[in-house]
C-alpha positions as CSV (number, residue, x, y, z in Angstrom):
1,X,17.2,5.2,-11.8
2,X,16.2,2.6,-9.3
3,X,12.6,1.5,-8.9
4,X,11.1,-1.2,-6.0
5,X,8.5,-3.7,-6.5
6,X,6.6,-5.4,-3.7
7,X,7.2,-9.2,-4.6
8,X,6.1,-12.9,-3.4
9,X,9.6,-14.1,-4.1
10,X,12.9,-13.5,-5.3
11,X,12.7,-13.2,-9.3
12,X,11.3,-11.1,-12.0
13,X,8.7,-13.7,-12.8
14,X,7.1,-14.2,-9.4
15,X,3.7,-12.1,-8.7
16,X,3.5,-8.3,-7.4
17,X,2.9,-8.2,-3.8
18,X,-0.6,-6.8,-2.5
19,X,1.1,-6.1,0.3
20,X,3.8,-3.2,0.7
21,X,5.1,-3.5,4.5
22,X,4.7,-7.3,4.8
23,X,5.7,-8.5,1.7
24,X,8.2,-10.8,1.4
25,X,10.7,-9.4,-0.9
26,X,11.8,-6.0,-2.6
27,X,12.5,-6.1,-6.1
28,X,15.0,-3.0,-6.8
29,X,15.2,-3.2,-10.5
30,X,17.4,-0.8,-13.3
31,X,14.0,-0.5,-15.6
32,X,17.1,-0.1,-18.5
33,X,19.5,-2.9,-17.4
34,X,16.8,-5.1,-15.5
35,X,19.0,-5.6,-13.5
36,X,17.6,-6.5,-9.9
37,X,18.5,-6.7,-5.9
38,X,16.9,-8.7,-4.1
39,X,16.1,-7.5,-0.4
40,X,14.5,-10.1,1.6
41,X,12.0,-7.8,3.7
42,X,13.4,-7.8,7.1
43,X,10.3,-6.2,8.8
44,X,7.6,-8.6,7.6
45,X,7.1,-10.0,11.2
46,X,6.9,-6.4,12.7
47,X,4.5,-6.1,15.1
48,X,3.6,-2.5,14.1
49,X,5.7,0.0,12.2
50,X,6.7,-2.4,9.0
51,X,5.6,0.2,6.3
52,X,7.4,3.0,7.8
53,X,10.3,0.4,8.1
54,X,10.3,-0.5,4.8
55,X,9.6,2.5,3.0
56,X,12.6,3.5,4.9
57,X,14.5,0.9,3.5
58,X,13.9,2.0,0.5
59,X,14.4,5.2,0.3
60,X,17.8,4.7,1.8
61,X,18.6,2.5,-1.3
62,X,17.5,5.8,-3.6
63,X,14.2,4.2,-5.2
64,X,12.8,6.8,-7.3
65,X,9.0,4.8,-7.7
66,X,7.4,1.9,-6.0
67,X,5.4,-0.5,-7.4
68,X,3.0,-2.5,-5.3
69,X,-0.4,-4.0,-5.0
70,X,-1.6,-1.5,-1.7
71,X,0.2,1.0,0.4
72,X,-0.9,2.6,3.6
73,X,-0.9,6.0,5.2
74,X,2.4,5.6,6.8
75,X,4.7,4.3,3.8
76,X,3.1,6.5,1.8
77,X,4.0,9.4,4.1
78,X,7.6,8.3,4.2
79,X,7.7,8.1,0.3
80,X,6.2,11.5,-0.3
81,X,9.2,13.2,2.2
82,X,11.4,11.4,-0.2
83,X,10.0,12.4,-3.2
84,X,9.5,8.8,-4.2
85,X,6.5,7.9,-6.4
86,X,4.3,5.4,-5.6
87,X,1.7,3.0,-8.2
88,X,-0.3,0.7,-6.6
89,X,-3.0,-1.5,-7.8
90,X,-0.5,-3.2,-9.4
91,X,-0.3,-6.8,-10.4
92,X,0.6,-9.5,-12.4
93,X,4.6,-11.0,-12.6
94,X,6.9,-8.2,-11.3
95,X,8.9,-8.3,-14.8
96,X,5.2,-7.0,-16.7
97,X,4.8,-4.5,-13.6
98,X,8.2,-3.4,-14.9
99,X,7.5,-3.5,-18.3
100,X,4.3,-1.4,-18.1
101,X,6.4,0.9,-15.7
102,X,8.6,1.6,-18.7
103,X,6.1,2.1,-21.3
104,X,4.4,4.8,-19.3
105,X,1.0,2.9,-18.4
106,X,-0.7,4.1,-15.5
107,X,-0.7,7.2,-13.2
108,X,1.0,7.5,-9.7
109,X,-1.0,7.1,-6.5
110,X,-2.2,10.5,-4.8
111,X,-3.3,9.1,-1.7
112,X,-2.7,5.4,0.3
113,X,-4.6,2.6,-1.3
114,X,-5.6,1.2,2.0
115,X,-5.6,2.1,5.6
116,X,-3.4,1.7,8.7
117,X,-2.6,-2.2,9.3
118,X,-3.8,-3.4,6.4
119,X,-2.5,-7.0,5.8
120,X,-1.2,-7.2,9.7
121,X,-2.6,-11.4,9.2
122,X,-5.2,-13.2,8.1
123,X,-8.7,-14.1,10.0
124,X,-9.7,-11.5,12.9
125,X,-6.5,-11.8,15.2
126,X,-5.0,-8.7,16.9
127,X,-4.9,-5.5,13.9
128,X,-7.7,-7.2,11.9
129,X,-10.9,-6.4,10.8
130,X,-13.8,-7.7,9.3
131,X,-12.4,-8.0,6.1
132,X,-10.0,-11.1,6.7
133,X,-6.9,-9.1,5.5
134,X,-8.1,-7.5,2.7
135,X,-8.3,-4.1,3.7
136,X,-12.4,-4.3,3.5
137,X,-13.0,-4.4,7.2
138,X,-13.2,-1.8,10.1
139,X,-9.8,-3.1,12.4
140,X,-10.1,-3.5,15.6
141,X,-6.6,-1.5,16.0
142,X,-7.0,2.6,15.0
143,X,-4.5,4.0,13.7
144,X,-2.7,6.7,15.3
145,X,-4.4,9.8,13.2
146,X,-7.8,8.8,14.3
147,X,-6.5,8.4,17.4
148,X,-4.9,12.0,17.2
149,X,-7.8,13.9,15.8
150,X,-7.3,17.2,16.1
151,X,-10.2,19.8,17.9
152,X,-11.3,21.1,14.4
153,X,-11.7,17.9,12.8
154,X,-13.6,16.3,15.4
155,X,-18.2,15.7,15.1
156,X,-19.6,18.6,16.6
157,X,-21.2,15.9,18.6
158,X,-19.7,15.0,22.2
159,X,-21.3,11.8,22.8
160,X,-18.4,8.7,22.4
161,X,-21.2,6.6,20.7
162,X,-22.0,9.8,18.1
163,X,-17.9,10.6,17.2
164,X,-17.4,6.9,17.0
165,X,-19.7,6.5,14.2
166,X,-18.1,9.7,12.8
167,X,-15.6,7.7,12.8
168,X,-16.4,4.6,11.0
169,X,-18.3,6.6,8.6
170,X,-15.3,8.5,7.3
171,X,-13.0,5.3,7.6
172,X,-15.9,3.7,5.0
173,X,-16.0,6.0,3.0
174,X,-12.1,6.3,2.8
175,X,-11.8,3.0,2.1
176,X,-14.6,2.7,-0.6
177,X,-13.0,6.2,-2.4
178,X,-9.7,3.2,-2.1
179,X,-11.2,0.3,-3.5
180,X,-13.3,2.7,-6.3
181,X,-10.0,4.0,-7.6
182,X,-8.1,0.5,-7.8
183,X,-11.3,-1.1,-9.2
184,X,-10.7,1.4,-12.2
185,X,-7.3,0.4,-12.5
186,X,-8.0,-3.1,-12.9
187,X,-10.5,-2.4,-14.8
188,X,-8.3,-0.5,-17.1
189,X,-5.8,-3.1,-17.0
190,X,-8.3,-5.5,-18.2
191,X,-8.8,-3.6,-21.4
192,X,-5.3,-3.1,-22.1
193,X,-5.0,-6.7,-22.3
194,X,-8.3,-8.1,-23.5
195,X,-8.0,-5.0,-26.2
């Protein structure tokens, strides 16, 4: 059994990623052995695509779970094809992430953490929102299933101005349902080590 975590460099004791696609390294670590590859994430730069890339990537190595910090609708699409689990929310050093892997602490996501782009820069450059990277923000770039939306799922309203506050409404709401769920697992996490 192989598991990946989303790290800001190359050993056990740097932190967890908040990122998934655009972190800068993979951790692939034997929770038994500890013993770890290091994958230096060669989609980082990507200028669209990088979770699907990545989760990719990992898959093809035959990761069973992922730990990260967030992870978007796309990666998290590829992962659940490959039947790979996914915990986000996480942080902390990678090698505690892996400990509290082991000891069975906390429940696999059912849904992304954030939306499409999330963590595409820093500031309100091309992909970003209002948020400055943290996922908080409306981006300026949709992502392809709003842009997509099928006939059933769309307002009953026709006017652009009407559907496109549909649209922000349910991206809100999406994303504070996102942020609700990780605030409990920090939250949680707290405990465990205040307690």
């Amino acid at each position: 059994m192989k598991i990946a975590v989303t790290s800001t460099g190359p050993s056990l004791d740097d932190p967890v990623e908040v990122r998934f696609g655009r972190c800068r390294y993979f951790l692939v670590v034997d929770p038994t052995t500890m013993e770890t590859e290091v994958i230096q994430n060669p989609y980082i730069d990507l200028g669209g695509g990088a979770g699907i890339q990545s989760a990719q990537l990992l898959a093809d190595k035959g990761v069973t779970a992922v730990l990260t910090g967030n992870c978007g609708p796309n990666a998290f699409r590829v992962f659940s094809s490959a039947g790979i689990k996914v915990f986000s929310g996480i942080s902390g050093k990678v090698r505690d992430a892996v400990e509290r892997y082991k000891s069975g602490a906390g429940a696999g996501a059912s849904a992304p953490s954030v939306q499409s782009h999330f963590g595409m820069g820093r500031g309100t450059g091309r992909g970003m929102g209002t948020g400055g990277g943290r996922g908080m923000g409306r981006g300026l770039m949709r992502s392809r299933e709003a842009e997509t939306t099928k006939v059933e799922d769309a307002p009953t309203s026709s006017s652009p101005e009407s559907t496109g506050r549909q649209d922000e409404i349910s991206e809100l709401k999406e994303q504070a349902k996102a942020l609700k769920k990780q605030m409990e697992q920090i939250t949680a996490r707290l405990k465990d080590l205040e307690g």
